[in-house]
N, C-alpha and C positions, 0 to 999 in steps of 0.2 A: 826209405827213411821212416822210423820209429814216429806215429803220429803221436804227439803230446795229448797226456792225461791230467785229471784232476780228480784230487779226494772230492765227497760230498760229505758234508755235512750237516745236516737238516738242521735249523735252529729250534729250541723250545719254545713252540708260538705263544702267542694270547690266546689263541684260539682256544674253549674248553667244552670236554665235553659236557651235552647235557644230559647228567643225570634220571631226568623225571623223565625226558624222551626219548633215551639210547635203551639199548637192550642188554644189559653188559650184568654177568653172575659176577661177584667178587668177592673175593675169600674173606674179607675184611672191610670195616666201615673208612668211608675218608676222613683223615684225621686234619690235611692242611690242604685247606682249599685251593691253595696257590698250586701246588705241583699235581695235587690228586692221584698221587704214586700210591696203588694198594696192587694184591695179588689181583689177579685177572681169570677167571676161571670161566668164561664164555662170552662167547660176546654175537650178538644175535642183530645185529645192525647199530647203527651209532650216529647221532642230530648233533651237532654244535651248535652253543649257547650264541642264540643272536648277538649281535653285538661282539662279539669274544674277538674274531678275525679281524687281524689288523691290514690285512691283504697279502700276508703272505703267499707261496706260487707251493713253496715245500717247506711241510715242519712236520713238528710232534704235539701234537695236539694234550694239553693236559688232560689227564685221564684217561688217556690211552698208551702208555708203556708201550715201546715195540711195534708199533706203526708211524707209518708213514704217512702222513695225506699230503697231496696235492690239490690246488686250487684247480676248477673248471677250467681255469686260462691255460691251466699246464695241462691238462688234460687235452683241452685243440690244437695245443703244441705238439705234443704227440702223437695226438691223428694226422695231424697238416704234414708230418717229417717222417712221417711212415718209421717212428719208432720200433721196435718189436722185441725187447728184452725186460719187457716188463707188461704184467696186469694189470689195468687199473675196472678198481669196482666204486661206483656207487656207496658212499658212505652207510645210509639205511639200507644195503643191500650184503654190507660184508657180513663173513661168517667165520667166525673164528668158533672151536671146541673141539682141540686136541683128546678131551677124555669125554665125551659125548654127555656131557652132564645139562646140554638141553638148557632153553634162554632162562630169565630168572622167572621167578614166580611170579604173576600178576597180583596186583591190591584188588581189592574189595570194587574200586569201580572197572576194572577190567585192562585196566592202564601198569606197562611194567614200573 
């Protein structure tokens, strides 16, 4: 017997990224704070805005286009059930840069 499947669909969370603390190149300034949809051109680790997470387990984080995150909880879920068809990294630890353009430039106090 054919085990039953299910789509996923990750919802668009509350969660957002935060700007001052993530590492992310972007082609372009953000124009609407809500969705924070701009081109993405590196991305060198990435902090969510305290507060921002409503408890979601899986979403899309605003300001991050094209990823996935899961919550810590889903993450022990997947160690605990011996999952193994997926990666999971550490948020300040992902690394995204398809055309090796390198994290963004740092400001004047040393801070990206």
């Amino acid at each position: 017997m054919t085990p039953r499947y299910f789509v996923v669909t990750p919802v668009f969370g509350s969660a957002a990224v935060d700007e001052h603390r993530s590492r992310i190149r972007r082609s372009s300034a953000i124009t609407c704070n809500w969705c924070r949809e701009t081109g993405v051109d590196s991305i060198h680790g990435v902090v969510l805005e305290q507060h921002s997470w409503n408890g979601d387990d899986i979403f899309t984080a605003r300001g991050l286009p094209g990823s996935i995150v899961v919550s810590g909880r889903f993450a022990d879920f997947v160690a605990r059930h011996g999952f193994t068809n997926m990666k999971l990294t550490p948020t300040e630890e992902y690394t995204w840069d398809p055309l090796r353009r390198g994290p963004p430039p740092s400001d004047a106090s040393g801070q990206a």
